[in-house]
C-alpha positions as CSV (number, residue, x, y, z in Angstrom):
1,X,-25.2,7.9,16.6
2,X,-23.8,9.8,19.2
3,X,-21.1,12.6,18.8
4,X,-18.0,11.9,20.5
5,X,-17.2,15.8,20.1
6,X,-20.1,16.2,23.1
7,X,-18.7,14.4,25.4
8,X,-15.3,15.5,25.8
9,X,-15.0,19.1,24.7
10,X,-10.9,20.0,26.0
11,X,-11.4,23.6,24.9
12,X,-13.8,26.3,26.5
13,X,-16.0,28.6,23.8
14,X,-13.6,31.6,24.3
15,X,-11.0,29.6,23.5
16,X,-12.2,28.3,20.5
17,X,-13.3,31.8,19.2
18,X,-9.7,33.1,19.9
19,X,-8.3,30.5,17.9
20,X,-11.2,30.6,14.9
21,X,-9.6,34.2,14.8
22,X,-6.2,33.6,14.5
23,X,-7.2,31.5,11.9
24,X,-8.9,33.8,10.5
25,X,-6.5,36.5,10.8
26,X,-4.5,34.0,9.1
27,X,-6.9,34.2,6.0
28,X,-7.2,37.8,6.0
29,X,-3.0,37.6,5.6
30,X,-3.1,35.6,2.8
31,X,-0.7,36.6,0.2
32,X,-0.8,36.6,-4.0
33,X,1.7,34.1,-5.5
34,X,5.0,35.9,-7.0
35,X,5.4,37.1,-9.8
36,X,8.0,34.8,-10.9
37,X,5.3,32.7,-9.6
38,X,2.7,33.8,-12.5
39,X,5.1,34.3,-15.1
40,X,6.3,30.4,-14.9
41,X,4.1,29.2,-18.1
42,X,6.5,30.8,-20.3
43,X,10.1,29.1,-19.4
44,X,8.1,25.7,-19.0
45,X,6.4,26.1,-22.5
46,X,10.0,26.7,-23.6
47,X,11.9,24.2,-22.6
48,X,9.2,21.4,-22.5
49,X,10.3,21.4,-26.2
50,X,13.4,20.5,-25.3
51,X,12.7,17.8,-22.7
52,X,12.4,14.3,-24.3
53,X,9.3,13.1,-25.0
54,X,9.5,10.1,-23.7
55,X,10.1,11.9,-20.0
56,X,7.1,14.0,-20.9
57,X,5.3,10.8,-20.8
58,X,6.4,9.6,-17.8
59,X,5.8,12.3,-16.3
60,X,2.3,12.5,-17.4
61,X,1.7,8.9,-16.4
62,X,2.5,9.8,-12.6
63,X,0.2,12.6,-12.5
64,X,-2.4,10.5,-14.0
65,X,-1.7,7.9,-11.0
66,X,-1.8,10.4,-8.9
67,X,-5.1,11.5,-9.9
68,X,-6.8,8.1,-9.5
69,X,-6.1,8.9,-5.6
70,X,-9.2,11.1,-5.8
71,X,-11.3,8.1,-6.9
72,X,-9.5,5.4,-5.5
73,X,-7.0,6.5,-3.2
74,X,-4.5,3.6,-4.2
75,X,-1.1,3.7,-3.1
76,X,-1.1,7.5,-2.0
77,X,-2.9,6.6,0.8
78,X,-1.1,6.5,4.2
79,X,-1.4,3.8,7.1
80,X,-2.8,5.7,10.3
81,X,-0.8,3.9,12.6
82,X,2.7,5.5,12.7
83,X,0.8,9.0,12.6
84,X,-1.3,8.1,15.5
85,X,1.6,6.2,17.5
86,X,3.0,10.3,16.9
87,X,-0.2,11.8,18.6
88,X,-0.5,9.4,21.3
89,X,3.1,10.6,22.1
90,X,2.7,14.3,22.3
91,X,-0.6,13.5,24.1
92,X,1.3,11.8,26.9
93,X,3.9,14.4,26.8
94,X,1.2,17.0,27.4
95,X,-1.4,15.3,29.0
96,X,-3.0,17.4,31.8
97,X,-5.1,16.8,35.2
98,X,-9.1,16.6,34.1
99,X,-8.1,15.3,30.6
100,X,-10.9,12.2,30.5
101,X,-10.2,10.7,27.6
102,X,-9.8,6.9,27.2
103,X,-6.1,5.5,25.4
104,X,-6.2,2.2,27.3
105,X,-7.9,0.2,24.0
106,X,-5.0,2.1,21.7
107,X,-5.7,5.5,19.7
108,X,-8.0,5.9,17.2
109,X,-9.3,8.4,14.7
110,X,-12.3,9.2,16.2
111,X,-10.5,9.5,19.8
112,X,-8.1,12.3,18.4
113,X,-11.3,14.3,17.1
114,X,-11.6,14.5,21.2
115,X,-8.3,15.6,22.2
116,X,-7.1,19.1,23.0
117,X,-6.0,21.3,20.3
118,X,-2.6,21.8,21.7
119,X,-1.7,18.3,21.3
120,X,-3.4,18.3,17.5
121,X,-1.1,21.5,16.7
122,X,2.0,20.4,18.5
123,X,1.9,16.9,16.4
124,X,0.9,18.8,13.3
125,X,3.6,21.0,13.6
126,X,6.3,18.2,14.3
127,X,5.1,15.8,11.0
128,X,5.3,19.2,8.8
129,X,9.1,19.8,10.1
130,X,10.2,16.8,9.5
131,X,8.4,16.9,6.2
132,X,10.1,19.7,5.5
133,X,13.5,18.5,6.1
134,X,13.0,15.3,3.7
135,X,11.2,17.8,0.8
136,X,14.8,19.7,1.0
137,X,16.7,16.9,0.7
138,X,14.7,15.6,-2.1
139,X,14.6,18.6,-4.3
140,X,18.9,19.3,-3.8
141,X,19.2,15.8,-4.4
142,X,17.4,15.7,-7.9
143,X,18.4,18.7,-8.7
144,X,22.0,17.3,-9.1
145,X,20.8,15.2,-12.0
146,X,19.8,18.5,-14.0
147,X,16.6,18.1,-16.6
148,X,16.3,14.5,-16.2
149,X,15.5,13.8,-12.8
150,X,12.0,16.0,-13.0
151,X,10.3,13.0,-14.2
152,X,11.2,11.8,-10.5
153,X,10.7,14.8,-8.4
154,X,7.4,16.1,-10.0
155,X,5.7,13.1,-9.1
156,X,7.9,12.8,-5.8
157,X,7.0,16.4,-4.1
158,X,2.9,15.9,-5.3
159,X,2.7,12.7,-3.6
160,X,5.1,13.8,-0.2
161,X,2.0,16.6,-0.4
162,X,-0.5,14.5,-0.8
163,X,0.8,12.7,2.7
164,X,1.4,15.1,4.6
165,X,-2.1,16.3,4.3
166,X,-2.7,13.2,4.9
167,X,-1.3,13.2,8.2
168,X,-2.4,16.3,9.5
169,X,-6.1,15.1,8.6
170,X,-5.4,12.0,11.0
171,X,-3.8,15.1,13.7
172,X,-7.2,16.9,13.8
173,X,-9.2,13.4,13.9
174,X,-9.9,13.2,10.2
175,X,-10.2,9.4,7.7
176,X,-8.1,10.3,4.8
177,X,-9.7,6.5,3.7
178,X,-12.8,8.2,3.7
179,X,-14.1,9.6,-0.5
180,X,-15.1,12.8,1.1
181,X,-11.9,13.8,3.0
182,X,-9.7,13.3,0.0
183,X,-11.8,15.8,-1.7
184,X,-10.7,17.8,1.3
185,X,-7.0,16.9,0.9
186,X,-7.2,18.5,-2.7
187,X,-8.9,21.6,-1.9
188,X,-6.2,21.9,0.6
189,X,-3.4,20.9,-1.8
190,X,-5.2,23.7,-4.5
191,X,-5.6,26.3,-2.0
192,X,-1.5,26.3,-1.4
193,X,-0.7,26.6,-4.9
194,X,-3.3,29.1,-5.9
195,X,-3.1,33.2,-6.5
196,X,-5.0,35.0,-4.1
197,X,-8.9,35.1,-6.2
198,X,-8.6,30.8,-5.9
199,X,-7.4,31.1,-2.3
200,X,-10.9,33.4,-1.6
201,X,-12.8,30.9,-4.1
202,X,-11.7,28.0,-1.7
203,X,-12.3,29.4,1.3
204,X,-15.9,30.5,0.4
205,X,-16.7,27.3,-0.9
206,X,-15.1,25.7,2.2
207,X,-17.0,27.8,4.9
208,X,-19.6,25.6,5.8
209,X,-18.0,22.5,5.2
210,X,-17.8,21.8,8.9
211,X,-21.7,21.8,9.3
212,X,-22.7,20.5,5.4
213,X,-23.6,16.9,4.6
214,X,-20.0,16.0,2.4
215,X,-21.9,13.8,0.3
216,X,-23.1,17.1,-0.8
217,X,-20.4,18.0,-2.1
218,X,-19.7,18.3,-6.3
219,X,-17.2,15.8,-7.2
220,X,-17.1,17.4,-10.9
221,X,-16.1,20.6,-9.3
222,X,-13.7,18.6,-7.5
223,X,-12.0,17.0,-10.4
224,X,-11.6,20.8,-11.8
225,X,-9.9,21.3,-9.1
226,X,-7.5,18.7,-9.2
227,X,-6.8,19.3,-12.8
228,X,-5.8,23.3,-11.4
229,X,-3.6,21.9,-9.4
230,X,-1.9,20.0,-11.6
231,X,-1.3,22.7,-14.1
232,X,0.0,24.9,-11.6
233,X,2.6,22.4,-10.2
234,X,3.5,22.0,-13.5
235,X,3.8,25.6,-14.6
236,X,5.8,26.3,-11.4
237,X,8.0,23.4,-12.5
238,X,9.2,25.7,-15.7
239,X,11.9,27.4,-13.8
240,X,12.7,24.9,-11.9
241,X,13.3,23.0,-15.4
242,X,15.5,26.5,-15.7
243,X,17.7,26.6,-13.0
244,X,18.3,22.5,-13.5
245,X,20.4,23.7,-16.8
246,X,23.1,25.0,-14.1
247,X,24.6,22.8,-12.1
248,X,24.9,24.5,-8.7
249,X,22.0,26.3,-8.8
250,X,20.0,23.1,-9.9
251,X,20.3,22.1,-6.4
252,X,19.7,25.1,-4.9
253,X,16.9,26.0,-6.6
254,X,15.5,22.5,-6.5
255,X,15.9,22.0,-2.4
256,X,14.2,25.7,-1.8
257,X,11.6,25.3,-4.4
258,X,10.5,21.8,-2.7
259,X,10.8,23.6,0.8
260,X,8.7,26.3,0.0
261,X,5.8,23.7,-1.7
262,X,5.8,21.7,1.4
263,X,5.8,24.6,4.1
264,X,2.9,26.4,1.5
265,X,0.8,22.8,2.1
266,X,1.4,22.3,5.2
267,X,0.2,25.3,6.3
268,X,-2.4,25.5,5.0
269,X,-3.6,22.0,5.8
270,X,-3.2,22.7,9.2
271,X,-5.0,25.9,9.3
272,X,-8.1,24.5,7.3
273,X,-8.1,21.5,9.5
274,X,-8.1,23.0,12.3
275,X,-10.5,25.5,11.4
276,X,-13.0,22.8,10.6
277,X,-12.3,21.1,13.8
278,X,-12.7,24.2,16.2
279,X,-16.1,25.2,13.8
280,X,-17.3,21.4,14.8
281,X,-16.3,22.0,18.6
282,X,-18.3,25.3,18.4
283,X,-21.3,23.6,16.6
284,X,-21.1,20.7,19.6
285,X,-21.2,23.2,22.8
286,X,-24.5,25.0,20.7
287,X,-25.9,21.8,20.0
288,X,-25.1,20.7,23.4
């Protein structure tokens, strides 16, 4: 089958390398998680003994639906259309003299693996601001209910993640639909919520994942993974649970904390999607 990556390539190979270096300059930068951040077992362990059991269960139900998106990607997975309808957009807002490629049968996913970085990045960049906006809203808005409303939000903010990686995949011409990609969406969803050893574990085991047959890939390992992040989110979710005791400062707490989770996936979906499209580009033009 023929690559659609060799016939259009928007990007020369100095370009791409300067970009694979910002990236990875990006990689170099990457940061250890707070110590707030580490310590946040302890006030969770606490006061889950005060939470109602019946909320821990519901609670635990939504993760488990959640982690049948692995599997079966159910309800968690997003429609392409309104992401690519976004694309198409910036595409036409940025479109350029020499740009060849072919929107008059509508946009698909494989056409946006053809399409020039800039308007991948600009349309990432604009689905993770407004998806920061709504995370905000989301965590001041449960935070007003105090303790109870976690069994909402917890749920809530994993599966707005799950999305928005979701969208950024379709931005760099990725199938979410497809098995191997949500594998991709956790490691991505892991990678934002892990201390800096898991970010350099990911990373590793992510660095040839642009050239590798996916099908190659460990789903066991995978399902680890998932499980990590679940415990982290809900480690992290201790002070939250904290801060929810006090009125004023449930809402505060609750719309940064939800900022900061979304801006942490986003991120770094963006920078692992688009290092895995600019390797690809690179790989076509040698091939080529």
């Amino acid at each position: 089958m023929k690559n659609p990556e060799q016939d259009h390539l928007p990007e020369t190979r100095n370009e791409l390398l300067q970009a694979l270096h910002e990236i990875e300059s990006w990689e170099v930068e990457q940061k250890d998680l707070w110590f707030w951040e580490k310590i946040g077992r302890f006030p969770f362990q606490v006061l889950d003994r005060l939470t109602p059991k019946f909320l821990n269960k519901k609670i635990g139900e939504a993760l488990d639906e959640l982690g049948n998106y692995l599997q079966a990607g159910g309800r968690y997975l997003i429609s392409e259309k309104g992401t690519l309808r976004d694309i198409e957009d910036v595409h036409l807002r940025n479109r350029v003299e020499g740009d060849l490629t072919d929107l008059t049968e509508g946009l698909t996913i494989e056409k946006v693996g053809t399409l020039p970085l800039l308007v991948m990045d600009q349309t990432a960049n604009e689905i993770v601001q407004n998806r920061l906006n709504l995370a905000t809203i989301q965590g001041a808005t449960t935070g007003i209910g105090g303790i109870l409303t976690l069994a909402i939000d917890i749920p809530a903010i994993l599966g707005l993640s799950l999305k928005t990686i979701q969208e950024i995949a379709i931005c760099y011409g990725y199938d979410p639909k497809d098995k191997q990609e949500r594998i991709f969406t956790i490691k991505c969803l892991q990678f934002s919520s892990s201390d800096i050893v898991g970010k350099k574990a990911i990373l590793e085991e992510l660095a040839d994942y642009a050239s590798t047959n996916k099908k190659d890939v460990q789903i066991i390992s995978q399902l680890q993974g998932w499980r990590e992040v679940f415990a982290t989110y809900r480690d992290n979710w201790g002070w939250k649970k904290l801060f929810q005791l006090i009125p004023i400062a449930g809402i505060l707490f609750g719309a940064w904390i939800n900022r900061g989770t979304l801006k942490d996936v986003g991120e770094a979906a963006k920078m692992l999607y688009r290092k895995r499209r600019i390797l690809e580009r690179l790989h076509a033009q040698k091939d080529g």
